[in-house]
C-alpha positions in Angstrom: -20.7 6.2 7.6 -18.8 6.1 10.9 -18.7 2.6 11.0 -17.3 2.4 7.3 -14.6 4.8 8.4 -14.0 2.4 11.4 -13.3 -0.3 9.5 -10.9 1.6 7.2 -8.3 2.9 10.0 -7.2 -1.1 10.3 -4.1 -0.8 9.7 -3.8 -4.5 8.6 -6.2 -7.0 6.8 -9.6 -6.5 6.0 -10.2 -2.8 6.5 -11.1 -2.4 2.6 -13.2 -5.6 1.9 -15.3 -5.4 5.1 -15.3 -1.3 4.5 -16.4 -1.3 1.1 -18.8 -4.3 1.7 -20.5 -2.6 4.5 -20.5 0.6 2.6 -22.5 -0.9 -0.1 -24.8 -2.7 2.4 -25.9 1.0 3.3 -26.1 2.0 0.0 -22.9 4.7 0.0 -22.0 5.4 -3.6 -18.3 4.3 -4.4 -17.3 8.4 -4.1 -18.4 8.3 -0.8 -16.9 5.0 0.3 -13.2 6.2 -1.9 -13.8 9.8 0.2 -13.6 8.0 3.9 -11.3 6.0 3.1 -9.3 9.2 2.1 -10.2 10.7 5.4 -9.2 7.6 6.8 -5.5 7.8 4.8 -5.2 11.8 6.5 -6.3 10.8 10.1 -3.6 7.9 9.5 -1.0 10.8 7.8 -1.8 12.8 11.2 -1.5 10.3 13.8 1.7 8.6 12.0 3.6 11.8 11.1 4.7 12.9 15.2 5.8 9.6 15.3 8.3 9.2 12.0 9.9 12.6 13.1 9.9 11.2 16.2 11.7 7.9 14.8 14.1 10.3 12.9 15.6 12.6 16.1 15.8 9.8 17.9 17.8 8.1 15.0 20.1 11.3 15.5 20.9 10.1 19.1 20.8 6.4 19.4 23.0 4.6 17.2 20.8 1.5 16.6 18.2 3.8 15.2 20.5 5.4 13.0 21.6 2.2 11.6 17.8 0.8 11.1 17.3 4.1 9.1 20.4 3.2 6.9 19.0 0.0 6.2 15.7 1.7 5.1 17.5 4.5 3.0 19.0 1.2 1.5 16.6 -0.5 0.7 14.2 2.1 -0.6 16.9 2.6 -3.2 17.2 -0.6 -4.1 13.7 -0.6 -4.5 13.2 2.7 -6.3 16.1 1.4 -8.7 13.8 -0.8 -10.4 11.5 2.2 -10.9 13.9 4.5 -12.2 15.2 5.9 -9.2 13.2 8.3 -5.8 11.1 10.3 -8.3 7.2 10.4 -7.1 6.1 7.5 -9.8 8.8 5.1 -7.4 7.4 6.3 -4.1 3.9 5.9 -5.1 4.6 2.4 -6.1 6.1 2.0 -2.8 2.9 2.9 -0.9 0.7 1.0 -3.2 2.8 -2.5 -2.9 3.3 -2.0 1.1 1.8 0.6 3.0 0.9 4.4 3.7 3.4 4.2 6.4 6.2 3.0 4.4 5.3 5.0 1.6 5.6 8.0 3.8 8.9 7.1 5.5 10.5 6.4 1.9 9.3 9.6 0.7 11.0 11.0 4.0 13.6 9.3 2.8 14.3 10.4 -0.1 13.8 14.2 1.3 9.9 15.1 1.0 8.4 16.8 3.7 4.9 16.4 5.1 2.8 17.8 2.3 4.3 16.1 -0.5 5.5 12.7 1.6 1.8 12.2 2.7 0.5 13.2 -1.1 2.5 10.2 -2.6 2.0 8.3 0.0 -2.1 8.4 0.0 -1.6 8.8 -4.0 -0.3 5.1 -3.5 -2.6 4.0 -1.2 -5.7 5.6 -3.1 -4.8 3.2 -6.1 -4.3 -0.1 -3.6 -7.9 1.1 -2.4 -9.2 1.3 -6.2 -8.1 -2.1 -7.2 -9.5 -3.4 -4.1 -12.2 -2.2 -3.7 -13.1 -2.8 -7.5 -12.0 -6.2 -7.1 -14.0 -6.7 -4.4 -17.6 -5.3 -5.4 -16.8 -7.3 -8.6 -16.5 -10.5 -6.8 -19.4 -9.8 -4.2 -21.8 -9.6 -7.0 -20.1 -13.1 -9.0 -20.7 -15.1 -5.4 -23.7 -12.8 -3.7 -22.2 -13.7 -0.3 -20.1 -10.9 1.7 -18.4 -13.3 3.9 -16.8 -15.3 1.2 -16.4 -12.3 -1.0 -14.0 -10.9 2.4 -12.5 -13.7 2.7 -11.3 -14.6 -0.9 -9.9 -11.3 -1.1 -8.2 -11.3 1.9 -6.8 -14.2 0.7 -5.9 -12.8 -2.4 -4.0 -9.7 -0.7 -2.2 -12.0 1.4 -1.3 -14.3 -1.3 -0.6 -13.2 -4.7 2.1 -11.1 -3.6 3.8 -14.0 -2.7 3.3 -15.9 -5.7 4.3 -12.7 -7.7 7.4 -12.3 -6.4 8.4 -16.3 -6.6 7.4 -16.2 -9.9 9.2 -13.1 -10.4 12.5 -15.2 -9.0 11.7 -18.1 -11.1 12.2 -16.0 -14.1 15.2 -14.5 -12.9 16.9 -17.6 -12.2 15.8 -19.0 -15.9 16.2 -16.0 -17.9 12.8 -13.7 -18.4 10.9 -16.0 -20.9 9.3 -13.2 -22.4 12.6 -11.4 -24.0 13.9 -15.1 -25.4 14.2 -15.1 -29.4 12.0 -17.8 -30.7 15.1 -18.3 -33.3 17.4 -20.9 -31.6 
């Protein structure tokens, strides 16, 4: 099980293919694998957390790290806008489309201490985890090879964010196709 845990404390990449696939290689039920990688989300929430309030005092006392804060706080709303505003569902979504960390410093942001921050935060990251780890068992037993299985979704997390949000500014720039009255 150590191993598996290993492989989930990547930060970036392919922590959760190579995690789960190696979990299932030693036959760990899904529960187990989704419980280190839980473990793996509140080792991250401990080591992480000294060094956000760490990031926010010093933003306190040096100017540039004041202003990079501001630039968060700004975007985070902008972000959180599309969501309704800074409520938990916004925050969650923030940590599932990015990171823990992120997650953590909007929820920061947006006034949450350490309890809840790190709750909506690992909420977030607990559904990235589902989807990709479903996604990946699924399509490890399609192609029967890990490697490839790794490597298409590593691809995949790479990837279709990108094409999501250019098709996401395609329809902006033509008008959302799906709200356009078949009646001309």
């Amino acid at each position: 099980m150590i191993p598996v845990l290993m492989l989930f404390l990547i930060p970036v990449g392919g922590g959760i293919p190579a995690g789960v696939l190696l979990a299932r290689s030693h036959a760990l039920a899904w529960p187990v694998t989704a419980g280190l990688y839980f473990v793996s989300d509140v080792i991250l929430a401990l080591l992480f957390e000294p060094v956000l309030r760490l990031l926010i005092l010093a933003g306190r006392k040096i100017n540039f790290i004041g202003r990079a804060a501001e630039v968060m706080r700004a975007a985070m709303s902008r972000t959180t806008a599309h969501y309704g505003g800074a409520g938990p569902f916004a925050l969650i979504m923030i940590a599932f489309g990015v990171d823990p960390m992120t997650g953590r410093a909007a929820a920061a942001a947006a006034g949450h201490g350490f309890i809840a921050g790190w709750a909506i935060a690992i909420a977030g990251d607990m559904l990235y985890f589902g989807v990709v780890m479903a996604a990946t068992l699924r399509l490890n037993s399609a192609l029967g090879d890990p490697n490839r299985t790794m490597w298409v979704i590593l691809a995949a997390m790479f990837l279709l964010p990108v094409a999501v949000r250019r098709l996401k500014a395609a329809y902006a720039r033509r008008g959302n196709l799906f709200c356009r009255s078949s009646i001309t």
